[in-house]
C-alpha positions in Angstrom: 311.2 -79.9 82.2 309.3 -83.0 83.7 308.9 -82.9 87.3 310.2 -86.4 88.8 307.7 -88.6 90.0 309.2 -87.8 94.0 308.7 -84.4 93.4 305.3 -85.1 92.5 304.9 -87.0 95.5 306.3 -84.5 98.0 305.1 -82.1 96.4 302.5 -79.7 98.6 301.3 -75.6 98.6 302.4 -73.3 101.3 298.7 -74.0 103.2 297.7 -74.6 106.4 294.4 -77.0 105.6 296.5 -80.0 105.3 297.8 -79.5 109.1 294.1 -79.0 110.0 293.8 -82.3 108.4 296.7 -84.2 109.4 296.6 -84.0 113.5 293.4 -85.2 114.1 293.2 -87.8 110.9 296.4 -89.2 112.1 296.1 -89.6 115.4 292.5 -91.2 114.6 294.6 -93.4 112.4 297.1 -94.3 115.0 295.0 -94.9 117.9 292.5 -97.5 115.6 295.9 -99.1 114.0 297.4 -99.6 117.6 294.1 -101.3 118.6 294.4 -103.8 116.2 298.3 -103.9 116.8 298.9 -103.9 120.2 295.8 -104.2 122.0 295.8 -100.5 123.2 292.8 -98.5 124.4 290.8 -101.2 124.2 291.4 -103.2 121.3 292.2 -107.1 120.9 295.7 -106.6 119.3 296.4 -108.7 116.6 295.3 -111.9 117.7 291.5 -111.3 118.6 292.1 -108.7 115.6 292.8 -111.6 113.2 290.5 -113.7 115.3 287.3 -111.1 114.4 288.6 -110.2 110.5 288.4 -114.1 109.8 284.9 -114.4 111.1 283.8 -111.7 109.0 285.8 -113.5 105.7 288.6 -111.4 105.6 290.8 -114.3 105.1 293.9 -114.6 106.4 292.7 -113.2 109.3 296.0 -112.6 111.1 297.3 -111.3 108.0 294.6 -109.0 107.3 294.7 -107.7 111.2 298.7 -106.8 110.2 298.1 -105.1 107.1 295.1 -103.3 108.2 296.5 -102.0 112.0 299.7 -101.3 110.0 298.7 -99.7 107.6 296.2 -97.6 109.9 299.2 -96.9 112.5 302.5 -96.3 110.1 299.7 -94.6 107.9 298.7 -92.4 110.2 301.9 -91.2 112.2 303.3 -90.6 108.3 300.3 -88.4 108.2 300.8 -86.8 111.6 304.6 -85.9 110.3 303.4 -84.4 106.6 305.7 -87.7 105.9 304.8 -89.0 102.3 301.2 -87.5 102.8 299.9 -88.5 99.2 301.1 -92.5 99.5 300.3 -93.0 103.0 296.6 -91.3 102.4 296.3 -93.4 99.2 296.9 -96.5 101.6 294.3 -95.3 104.1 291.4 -94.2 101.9 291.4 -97.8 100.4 291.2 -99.3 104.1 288.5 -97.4 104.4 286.8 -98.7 101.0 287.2 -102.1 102.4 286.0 -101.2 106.2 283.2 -99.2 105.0 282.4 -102.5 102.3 283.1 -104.9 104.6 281.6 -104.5 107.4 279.4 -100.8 108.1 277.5 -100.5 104.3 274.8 -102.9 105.5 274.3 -100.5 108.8 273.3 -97.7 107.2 274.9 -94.2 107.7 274.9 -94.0 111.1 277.0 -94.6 114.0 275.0 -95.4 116.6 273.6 -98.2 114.3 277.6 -99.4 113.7 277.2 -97.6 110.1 279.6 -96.3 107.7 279.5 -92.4 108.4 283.2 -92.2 110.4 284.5 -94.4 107.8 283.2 -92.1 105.2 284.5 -88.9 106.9 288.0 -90.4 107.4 288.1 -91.9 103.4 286.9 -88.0 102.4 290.2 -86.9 105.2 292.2 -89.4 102.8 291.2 -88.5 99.7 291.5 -84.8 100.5 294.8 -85.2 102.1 296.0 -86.8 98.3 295.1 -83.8 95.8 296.5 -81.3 98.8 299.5 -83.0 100.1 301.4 -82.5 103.6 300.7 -78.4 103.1 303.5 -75.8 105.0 304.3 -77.5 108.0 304.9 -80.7 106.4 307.9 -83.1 105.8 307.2 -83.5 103.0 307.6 -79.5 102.3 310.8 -80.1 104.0 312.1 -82.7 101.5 310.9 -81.0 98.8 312.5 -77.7 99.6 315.8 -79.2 100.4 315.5 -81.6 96.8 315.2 -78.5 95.2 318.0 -76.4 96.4 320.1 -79.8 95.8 318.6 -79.7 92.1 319.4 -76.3 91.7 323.2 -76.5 93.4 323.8 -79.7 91.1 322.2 -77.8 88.2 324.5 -74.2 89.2 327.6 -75.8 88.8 327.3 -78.9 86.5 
């Protein structure tokens, strides 16, 4: 029988890497994402957010500062939760390809020189986040367990 594409999508082993994943990626997510948002712990919200992206040609600026802290903040609490892990790290590791591309590649590797090295360990977070899924303590698990045992009720008496 072919598995439905949101059983593909939710679904995750019973593992506990993922959650060793999922805090701190997502929180590292959030925090960056509510700098750009809302200004918080020391970012310029979206305004100086939009302000910076346009000087550095990521054009609409404004725009780019709402797609980027969304999808860096939404992204990264649906991490937190094991909520649509594979989608939502999908979305991340290619804001990463464009942060690292945009602006760190020319720096080098390291940090202390604005370079790409935390951007490359949060893309390899992402990308290891979509071929694991949420893992055990997961929504996702959650849906996916409850989708089945709807699947198999519907299946029992129909």
């Amino acid at each position: 029988m072919q598995k439905s594409l949101v059983h593909r999508i939710l679904a995750t082993e019973a593992q506990l890497g993922s959650l060793a994943l999922r805090l701190p990626v997502g929180i590292i997510f959030m925090a960056h994402g509510a700098q750009k948002l809302f200004g918080w712990f020391g970012g310029y919200g979206l305004e100086g957010t939009g302000q910076w992206m346009a000087s550095i040609g990521l054009e609409p600026g404004y725009l780019m500062a709402l797609l980027a802290g969304s999808g860096e903040f939404f992204g990264g609490l649906a991490i937190l939760l094991g909520l649509l892990t594979r989608p939502a790290a999908v979305a991340l590791a290619f804001t990463m390809v464009v942060a690292i591309f945009t602006v760190h590649i020319g720096n080098g590797l390291f940090m202390s020189n604005n370079g790409y090295e935390f951007g490359l360990a949060l893309l390899s977070a992402s990308v290891a986040l979509v071929a694991l899924g949420g893992g055990s303590w997961s929504l996702d698990r959650v849906l996916a367990s409850g989708r089945a045992q709807v699947h198999r009720v519907a299946v029992a008496h129909g």
